[in-house]
DRENDO-1510 file (C-alpha; in Angstrom, 1 decimal, always signed):
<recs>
REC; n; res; u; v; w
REC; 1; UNK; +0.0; +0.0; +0.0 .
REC; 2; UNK; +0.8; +3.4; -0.9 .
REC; 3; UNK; +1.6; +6.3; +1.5 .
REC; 4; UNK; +0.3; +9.8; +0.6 .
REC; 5; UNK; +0.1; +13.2; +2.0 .
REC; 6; UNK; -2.5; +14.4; +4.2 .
REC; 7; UNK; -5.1; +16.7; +2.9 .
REC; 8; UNK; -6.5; +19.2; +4.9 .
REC; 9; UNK; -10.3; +18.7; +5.3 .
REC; 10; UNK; -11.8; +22.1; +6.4 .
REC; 11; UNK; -9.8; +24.1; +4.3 .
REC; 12; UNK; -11.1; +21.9; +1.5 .
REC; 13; UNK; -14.7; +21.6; +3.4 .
REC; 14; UNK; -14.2; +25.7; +3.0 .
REC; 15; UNK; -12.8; +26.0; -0.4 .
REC; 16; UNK; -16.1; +23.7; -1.4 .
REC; 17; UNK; -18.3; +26.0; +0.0 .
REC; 18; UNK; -16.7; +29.2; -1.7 .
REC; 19; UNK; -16.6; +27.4; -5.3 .
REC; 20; UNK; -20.2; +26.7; -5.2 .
REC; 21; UNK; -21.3; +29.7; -3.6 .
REC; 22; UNK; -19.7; +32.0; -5.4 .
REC; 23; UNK; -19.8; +30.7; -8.8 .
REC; 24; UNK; -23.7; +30.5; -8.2 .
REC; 25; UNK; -25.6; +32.7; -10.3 .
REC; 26; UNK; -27.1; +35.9; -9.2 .
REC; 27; UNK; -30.6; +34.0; -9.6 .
REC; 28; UNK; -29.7; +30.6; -7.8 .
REC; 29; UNK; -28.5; +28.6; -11.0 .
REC; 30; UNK; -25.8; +26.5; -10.1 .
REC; 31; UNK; -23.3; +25.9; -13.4 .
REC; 32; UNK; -22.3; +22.3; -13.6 .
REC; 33; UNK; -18.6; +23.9; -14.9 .
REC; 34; UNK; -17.9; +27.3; -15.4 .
REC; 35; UNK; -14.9; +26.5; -17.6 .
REC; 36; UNK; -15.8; +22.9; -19.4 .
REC; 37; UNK; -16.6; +23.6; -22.7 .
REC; 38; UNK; -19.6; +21.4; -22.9 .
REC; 39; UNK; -21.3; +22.5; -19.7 .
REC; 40; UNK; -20.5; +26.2; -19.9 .
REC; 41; UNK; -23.4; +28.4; -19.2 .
REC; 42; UNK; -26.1; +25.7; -18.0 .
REC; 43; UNK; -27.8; +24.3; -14.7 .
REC; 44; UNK; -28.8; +20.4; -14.5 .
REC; 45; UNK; -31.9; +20.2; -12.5 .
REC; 46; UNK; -30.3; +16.8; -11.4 .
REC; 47; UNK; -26.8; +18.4; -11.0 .
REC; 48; UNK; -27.9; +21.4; -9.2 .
REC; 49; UNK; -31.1; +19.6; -6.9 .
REC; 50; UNK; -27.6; +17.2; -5.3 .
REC; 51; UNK; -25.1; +20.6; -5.0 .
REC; 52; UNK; -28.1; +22.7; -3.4 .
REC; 53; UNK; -28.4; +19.3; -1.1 .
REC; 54; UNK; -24.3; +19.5; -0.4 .
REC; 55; UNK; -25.2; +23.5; +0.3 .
REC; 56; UNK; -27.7; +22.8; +2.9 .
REC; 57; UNK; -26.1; +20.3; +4.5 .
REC; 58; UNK; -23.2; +22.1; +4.9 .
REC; 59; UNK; -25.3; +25.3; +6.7 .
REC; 60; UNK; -25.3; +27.3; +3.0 .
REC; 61; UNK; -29.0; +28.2; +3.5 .
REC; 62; UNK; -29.4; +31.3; +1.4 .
REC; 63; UNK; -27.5; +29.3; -1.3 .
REC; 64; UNK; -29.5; +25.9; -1.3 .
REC; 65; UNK; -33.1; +28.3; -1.1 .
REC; 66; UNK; -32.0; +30.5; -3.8 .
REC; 67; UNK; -31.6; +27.0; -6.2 .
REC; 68; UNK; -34.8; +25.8; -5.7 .
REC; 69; UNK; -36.3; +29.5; -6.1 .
REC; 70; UNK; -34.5; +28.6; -9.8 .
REC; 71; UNK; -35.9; +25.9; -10.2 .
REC; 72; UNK; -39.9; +27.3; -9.2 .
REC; 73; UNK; -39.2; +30.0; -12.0 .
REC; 74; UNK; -37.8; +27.4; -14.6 .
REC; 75; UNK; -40.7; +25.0; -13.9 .
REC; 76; UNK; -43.5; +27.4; -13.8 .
REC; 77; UNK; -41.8; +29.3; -17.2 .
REC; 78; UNK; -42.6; +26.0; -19.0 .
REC; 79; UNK; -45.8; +25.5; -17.3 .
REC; 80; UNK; -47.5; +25.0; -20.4 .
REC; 81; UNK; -46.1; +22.2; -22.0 .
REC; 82; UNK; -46.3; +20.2; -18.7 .
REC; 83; UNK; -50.1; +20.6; -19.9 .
REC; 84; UNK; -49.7; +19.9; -23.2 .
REC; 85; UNK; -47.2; +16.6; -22.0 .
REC; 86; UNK; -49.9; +15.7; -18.6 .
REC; 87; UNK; -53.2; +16.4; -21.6 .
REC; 88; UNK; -51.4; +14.1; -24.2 .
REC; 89; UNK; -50.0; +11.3; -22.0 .
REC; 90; UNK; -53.9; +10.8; -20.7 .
REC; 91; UNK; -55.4; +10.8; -24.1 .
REC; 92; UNK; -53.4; +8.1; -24.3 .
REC; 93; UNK; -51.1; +10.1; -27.4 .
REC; 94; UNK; -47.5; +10.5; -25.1 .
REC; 95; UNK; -45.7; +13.3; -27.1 .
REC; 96; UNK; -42.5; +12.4; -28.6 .
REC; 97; UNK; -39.2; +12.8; -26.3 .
REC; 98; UNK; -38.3; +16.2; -28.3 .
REC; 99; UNK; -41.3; +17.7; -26.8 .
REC; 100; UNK; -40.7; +16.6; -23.0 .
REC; 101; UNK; -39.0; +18.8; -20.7 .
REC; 102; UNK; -34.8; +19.2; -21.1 .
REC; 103; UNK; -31.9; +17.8; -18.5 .
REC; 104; UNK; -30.5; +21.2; -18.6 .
REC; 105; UNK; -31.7; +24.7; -18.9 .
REC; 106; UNK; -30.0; +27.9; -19.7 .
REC; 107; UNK; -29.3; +30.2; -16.2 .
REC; 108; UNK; -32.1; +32.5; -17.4 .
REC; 109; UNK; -34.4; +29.3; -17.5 .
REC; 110; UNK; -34.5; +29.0; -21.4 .
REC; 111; UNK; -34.3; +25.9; -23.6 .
REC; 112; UNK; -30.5; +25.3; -24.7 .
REC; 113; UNK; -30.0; +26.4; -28.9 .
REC; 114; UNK; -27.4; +23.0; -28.7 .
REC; 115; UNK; -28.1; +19.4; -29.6 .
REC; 116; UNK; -27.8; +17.6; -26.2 .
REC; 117; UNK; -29.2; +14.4; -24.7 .
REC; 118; UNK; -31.7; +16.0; -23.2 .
REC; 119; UNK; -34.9; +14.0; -21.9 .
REC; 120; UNK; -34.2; +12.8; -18.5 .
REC; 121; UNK; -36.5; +12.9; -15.2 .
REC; 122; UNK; -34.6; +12.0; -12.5 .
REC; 123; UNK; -34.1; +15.9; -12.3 .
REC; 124; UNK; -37.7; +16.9; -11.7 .
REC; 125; UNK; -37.4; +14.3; -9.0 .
REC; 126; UNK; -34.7; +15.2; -7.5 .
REC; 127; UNK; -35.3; +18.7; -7.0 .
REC; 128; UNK; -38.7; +17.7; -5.5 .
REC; 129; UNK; -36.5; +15.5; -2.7 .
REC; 130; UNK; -33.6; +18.2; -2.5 .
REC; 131; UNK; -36.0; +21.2; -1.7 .
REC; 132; UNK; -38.3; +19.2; +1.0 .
REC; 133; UNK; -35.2; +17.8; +2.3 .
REC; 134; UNK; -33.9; +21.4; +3.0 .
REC; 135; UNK; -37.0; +22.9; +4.2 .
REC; 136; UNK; -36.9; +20.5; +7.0 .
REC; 137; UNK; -33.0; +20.5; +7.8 .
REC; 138; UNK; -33.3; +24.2; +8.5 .
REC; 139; UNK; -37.3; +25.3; +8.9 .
REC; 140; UNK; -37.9; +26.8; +5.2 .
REC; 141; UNK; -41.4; +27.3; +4.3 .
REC; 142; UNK; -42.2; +25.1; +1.4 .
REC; 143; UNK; -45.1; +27.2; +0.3 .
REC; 144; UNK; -43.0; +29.5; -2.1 .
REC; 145; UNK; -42.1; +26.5; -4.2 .
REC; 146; UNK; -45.6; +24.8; -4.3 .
REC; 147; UNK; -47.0; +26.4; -7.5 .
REC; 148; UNK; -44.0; +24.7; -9.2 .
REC; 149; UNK; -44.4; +21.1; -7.2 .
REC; 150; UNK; -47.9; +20.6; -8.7 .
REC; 151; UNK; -46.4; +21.2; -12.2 .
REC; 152; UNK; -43.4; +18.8; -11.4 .
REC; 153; UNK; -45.9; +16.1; -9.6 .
REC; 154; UNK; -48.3; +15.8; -12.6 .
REC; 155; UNK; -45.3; +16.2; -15.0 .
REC; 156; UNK; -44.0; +13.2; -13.2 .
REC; 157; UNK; -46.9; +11.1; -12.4 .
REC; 158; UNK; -48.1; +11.3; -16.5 .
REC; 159; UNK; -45.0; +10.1; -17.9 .
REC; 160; UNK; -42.8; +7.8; -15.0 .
REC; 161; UNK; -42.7; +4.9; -16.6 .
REC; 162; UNK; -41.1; +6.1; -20.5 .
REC; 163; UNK; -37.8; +5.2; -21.4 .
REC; 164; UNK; -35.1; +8.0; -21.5 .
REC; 165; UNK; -31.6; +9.2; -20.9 .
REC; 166; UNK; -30.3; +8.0; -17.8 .
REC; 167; UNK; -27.7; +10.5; -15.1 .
REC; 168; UNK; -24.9; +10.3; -17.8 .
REC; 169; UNK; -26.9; +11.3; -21.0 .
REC; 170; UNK; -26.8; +7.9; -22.0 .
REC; 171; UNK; -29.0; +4.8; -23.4 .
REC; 172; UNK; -32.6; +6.6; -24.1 .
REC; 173; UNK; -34.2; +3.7; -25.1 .
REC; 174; UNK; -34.3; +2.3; -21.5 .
REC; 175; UNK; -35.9; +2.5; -18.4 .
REC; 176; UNK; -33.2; +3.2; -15.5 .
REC; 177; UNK; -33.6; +2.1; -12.3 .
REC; 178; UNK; -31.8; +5.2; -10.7 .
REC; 179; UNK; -34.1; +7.2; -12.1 .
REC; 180; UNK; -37.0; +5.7; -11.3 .
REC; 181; UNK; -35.4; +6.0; -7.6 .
REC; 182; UNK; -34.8; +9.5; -8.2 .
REC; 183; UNK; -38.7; +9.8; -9.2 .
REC; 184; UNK; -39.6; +7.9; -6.2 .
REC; 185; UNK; -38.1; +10.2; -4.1 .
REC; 186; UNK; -39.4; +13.2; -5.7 .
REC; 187; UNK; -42.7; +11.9; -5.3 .
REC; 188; UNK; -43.0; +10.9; -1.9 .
REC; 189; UNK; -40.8; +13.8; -0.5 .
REC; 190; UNK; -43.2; +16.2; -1.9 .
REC; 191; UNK; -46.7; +14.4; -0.6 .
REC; 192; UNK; -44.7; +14.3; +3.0 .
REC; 193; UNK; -43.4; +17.9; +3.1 .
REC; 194; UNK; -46.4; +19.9; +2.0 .
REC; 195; UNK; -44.9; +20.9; -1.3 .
REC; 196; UNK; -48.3; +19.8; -2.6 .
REC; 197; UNK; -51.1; +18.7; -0.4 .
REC; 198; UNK; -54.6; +17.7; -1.0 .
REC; 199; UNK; -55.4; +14.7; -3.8 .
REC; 200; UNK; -52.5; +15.8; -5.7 .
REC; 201; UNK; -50.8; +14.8; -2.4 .
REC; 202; UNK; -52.6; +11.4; -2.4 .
REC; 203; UNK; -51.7; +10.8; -5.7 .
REC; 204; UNK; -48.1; +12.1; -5.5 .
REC; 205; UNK; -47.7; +9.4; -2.2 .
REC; 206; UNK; -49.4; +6.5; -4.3 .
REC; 207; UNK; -47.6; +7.0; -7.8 .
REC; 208; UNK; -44.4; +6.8; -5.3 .
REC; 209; UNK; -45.5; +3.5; -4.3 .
REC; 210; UNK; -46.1; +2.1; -7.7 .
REC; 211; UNK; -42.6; +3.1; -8.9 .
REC; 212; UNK; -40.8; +2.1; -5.6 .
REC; 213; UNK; -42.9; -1.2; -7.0 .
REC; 214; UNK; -42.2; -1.3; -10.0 .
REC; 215; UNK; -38.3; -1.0; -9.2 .
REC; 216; UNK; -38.2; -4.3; -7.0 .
REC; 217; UNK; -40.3; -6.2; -9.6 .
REC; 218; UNK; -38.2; -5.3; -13.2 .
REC; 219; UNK; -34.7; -3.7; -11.4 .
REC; 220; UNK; -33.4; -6.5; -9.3 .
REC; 221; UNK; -31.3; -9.3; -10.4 .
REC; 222; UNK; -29.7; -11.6; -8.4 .
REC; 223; UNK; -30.6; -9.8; -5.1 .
REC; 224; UNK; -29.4; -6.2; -6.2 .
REC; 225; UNK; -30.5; -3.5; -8.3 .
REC; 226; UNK; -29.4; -3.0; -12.2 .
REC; 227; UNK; -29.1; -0.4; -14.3 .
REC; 228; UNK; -31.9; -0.7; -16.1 .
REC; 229; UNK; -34.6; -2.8; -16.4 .
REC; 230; UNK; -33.4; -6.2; -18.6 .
REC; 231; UNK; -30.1; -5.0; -17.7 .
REC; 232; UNK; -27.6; -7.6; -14.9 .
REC; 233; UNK; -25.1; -4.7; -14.4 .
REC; 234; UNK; -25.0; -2.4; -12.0 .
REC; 235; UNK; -24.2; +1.6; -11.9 .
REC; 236; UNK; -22.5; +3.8; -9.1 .
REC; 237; UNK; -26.0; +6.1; -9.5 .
REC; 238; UNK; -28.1; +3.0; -7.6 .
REC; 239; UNK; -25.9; +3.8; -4.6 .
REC; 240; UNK; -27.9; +7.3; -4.3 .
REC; 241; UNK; -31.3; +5.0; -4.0 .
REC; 242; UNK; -30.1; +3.8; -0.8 .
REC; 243; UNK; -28.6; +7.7; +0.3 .
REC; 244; UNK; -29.2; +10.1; +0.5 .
REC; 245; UNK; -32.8; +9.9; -1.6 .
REC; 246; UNK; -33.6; +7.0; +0.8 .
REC; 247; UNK; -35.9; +4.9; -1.5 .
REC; 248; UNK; -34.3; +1.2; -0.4 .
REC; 249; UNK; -33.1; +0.8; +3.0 .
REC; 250; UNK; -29.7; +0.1; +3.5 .
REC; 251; UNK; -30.2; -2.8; +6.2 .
REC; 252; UNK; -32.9; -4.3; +3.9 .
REC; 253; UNK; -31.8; -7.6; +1.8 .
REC; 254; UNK; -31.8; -5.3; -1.7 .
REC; 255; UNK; -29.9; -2.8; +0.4 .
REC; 256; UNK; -27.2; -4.7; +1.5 .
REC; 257; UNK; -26.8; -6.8; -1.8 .
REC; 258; UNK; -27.0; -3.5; -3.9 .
REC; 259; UNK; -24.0; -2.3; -1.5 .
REC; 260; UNK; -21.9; -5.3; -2.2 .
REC; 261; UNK; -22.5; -5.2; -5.8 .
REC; 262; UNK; -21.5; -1.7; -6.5 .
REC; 263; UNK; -18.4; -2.0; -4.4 .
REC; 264; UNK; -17.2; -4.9; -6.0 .
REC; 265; UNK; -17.6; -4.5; -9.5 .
REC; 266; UNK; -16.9; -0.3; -9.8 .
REC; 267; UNK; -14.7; +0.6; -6.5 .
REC; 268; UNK; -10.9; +0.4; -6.5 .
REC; 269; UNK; -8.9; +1.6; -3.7 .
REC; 270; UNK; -11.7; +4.2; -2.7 .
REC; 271; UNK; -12.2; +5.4; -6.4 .
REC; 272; UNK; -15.5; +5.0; -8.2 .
REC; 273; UNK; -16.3; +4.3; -11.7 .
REC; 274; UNK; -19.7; +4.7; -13.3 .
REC; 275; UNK; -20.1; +1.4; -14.5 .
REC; 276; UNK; -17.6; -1.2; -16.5 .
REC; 277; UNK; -19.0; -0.3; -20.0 .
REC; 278; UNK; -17.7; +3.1; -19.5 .
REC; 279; UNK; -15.9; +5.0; -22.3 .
REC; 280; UNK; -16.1; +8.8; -21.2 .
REC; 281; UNK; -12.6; +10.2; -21.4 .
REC; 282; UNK; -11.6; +6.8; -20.7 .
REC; 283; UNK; -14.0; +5.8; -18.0 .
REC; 284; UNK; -12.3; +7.3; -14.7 .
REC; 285; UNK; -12.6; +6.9; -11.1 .
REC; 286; UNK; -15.5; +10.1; -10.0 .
REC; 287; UNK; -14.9; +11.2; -6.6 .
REC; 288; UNK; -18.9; +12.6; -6.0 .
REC; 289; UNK; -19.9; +8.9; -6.8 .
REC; 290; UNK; -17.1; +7.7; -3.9 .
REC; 291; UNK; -19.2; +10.4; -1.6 .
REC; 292; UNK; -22.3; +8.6; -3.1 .
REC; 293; UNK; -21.2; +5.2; -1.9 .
REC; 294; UNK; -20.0; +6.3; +0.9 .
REC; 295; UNK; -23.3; +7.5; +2.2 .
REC; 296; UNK; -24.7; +4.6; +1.6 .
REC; 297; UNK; -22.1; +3.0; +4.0 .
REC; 298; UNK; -22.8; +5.7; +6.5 .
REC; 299; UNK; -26.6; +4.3; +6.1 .
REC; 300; UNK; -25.6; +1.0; +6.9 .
REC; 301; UNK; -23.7; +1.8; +9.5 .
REC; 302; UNK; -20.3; +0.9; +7.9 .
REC; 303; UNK; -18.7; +4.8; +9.0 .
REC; 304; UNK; -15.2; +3.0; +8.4 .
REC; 305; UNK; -16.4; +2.6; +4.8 .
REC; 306; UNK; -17.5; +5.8; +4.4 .
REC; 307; UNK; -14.3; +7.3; +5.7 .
REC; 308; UNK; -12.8; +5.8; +3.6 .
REC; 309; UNK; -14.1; +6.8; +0.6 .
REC; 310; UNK; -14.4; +10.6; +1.8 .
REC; 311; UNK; -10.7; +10.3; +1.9 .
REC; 312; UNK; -10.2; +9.3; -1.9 .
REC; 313; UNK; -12.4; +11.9; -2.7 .
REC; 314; UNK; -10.8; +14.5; -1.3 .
REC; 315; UNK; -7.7; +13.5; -2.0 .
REC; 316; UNK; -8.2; +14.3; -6.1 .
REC; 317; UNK; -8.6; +17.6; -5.2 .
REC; 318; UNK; -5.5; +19.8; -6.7 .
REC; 319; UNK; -3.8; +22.0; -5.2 .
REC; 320; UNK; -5.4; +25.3; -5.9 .
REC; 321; UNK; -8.7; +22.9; -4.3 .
REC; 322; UNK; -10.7; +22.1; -6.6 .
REC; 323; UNK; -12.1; +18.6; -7.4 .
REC; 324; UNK; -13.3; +17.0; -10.8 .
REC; 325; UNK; -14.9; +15.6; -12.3 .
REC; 326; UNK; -13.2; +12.2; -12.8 .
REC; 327; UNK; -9.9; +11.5; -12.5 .
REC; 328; UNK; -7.5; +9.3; -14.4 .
REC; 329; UNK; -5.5; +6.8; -12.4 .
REC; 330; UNK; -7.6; +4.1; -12.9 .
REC; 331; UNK; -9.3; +4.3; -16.7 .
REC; 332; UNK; -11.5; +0.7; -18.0 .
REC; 333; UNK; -11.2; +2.2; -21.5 .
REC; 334; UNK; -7.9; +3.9; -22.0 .
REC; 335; UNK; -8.3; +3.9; -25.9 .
REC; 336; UNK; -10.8; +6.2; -25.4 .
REC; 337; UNK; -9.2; +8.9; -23.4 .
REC; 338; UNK; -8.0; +11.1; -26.4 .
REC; 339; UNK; -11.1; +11.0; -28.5 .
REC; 340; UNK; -12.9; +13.0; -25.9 .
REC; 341; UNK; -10.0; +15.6; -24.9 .
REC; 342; UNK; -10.2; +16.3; -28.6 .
REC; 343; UNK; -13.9; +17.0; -28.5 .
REC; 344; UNK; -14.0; +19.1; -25.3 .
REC; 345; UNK; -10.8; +19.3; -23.5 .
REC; 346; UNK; -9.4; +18.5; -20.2 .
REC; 347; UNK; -11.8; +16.7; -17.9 .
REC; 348; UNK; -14.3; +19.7; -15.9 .
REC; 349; UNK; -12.2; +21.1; -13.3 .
REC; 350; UNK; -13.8; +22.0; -11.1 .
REC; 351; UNK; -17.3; +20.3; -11.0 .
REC; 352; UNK; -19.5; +21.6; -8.5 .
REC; 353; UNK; -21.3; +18.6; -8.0 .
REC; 354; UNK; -18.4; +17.0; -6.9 .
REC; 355; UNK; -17.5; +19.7; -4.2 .
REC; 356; UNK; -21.3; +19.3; -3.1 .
REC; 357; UNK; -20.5; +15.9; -2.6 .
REC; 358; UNK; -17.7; +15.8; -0.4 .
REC; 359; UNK; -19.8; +18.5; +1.6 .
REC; 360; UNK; -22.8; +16.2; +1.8 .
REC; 361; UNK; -20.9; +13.0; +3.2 .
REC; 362; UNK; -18.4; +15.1; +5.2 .
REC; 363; UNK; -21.5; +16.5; +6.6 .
REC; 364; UNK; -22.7; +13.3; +7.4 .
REC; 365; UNK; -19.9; +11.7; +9.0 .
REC; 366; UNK; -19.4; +14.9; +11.5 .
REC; 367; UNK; -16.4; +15.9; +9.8 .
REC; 368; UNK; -15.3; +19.0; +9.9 .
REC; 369; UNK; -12.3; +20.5; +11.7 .
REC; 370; UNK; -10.2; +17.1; +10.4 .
REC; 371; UNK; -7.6; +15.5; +8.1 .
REC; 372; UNK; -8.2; +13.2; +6.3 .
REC; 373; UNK; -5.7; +10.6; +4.6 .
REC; 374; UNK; -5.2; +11.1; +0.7 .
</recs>
């Protein structure tokens, strides 16, 4: 085994907390990169709903409210084709996936002018969970968000079981488990917070059920959850199902056997991978999917585990402090490296999800004021 440096936690925890609050737009949008050529100039719903999560944990309160403010103005902006998608979907005519709502928006809430891979709902989940968990970490009033819950919970409930892109922009043609969890989440988080109430409340709790369902009859093989449904492999995304969103519990059978899965086949040394089909620049090690794992340790009640994988995350920070988004040490498909440094450059440095990350499980473990091992 190696030796290595130590890195200093809180001036990392700190640096973390300075790169995403101050690159954070004026009106809450959260940049995925400000310097990566393909992110440049947009906010992930998905993205953002996990860094305002890191925020809040972290005691960023005017920064994590100011997000989901965002995310009410984007959602109510494009009010009307969540009518024209909820009208269609229950005359039994879904409209096609260029009409549903984007992954990304622009900061001022628009539709990107780019071709991107862009139908994906595990955001409108997530920000659903990510807001309701914040209002009750720090007494927020969820009532200033509701107009654009209602949107997101019919938006959701019409069209949860369609295929599309999956967290990495990949493999539209299937239906992925994660973000199914993701949807889940969303769902139940807003019927238990009082982002909606009412029937839309009863509805929003049942259509949770029936996904939570519908993930533990077509997304489990041999014991553990896949990637998608039909699928036997597993991603790092499934560790989010068990935390922080919470939808399987981490002492249950699926849990546990989920756990196991994702650590053996993607984890090396502390390090992450996405899953073993992975080409991007030469499928790396991501350090927010280590923090990702590593809550679901700290759910288990494995804190060694987590620690551990807290401590490979931060150590791929650099030394000006900022962390990537994957790093090279470990790739499963070197060939591909180049190709995609041609196409957009260096890997996105920094990412603010993955600060959020090590914010959110640092959080978790109590650990601030520390060093940890790199």
């Amino acid at each position: 085994m190696t030796t290595t440096p130590r890195v200093d936690l809180d001036a990392l925890l700190d640096r973390s907390r300075a790169v995403i609050t101050t690159l954070q737009q004026p009106n809450g949008a959260y940049p995925a990169s400000p310097t990566f050529s393909a992110y440049r100039g947009y906010c992930w719903l998905r993205d953002g709903a996990f860094i305002a999560d890191g925020a809040s944990a972290a005691g960023e309160v005017a920064s994590a409210s100011a997000f989901f403010d965002w995310c009410a103005m984007v959602v109510e902006r494009h009010g009307s084709r969540i009518g024209e998608i909820v009208a269609a979907a229950a005359a039994g005519a879904p409209l096609p996936d260029d009409r549903m709502l984007p992954a990304r928006f622009t900061f001022d809430g628009a539709l990107g002018d780019d071709d991107w891979w862009d139908f994906q709902l595990d955001g409108y989940g997530t920000w659903l969970w990510a807001a309701a968990e914040h209002a009750s970490r720090h007494g927020v009033d969820v009532c200033r968000w509701s107009a654009a819950a209602a949107l997101t919970v019919d938006y959701l409930l019409s069209s949860w079981q369609r295929p599309c892109f999956d967290w990495w922009e990949e493999h539209s043609e299937e239906v992925h488990v994660s973000t199914l969890g993701c949807i889940a989440a969303g769902l139940a988080a807003a019927a238990d917070s009082g982002l909606v109430s009412g029937d839309r409340a009863l509805r929003a709790r049942e259509g949770a059920e029936r996904v939570r369902a519908r993930i533990e009859q077509s997304g489990v093989v041999d014991g553990h959850l896949v990637k998608w449904f039909g699928s036997a492999a597993v991603d790092a995304s499934l560790s989010a199902l068990i935390a922080p969103l919470g939808v399987i519990d981490a002492h249950s059978e699926l849990g546990v056997a989920t756990l196991r899965a994702v650590s053996a086949d993607l984890e090396v040394d502390g390090g992450v991978h996405r899953f073993l089909a992975d080409t991007f620049y030469g499928g790396g090690r991501w350090p927010l999917l280590s923090c990702f794992l590593g809550l679901a340790y700290a759910a288990s009640g494995d804190r060694e585990s987590a620690q551990r994988l807290l401590d490979w995350a931060a150590s791929t920070a650099t030394d000006e402090g900022t962390l990537p988004e994957q790093v090279a040490g470990h790739l499963l498909s070197s060939a591909h490296q180049q190709e995609w440094i041609d196409r957009w450059g260096p890997v996105a440095n920094p990412l603010l999800w993955s600060h959020a990350m090590v914010l959110r499980l640092a959080a978790e473990l109590g650990a601030n004021r520390e060093e940890v091992a790199a």
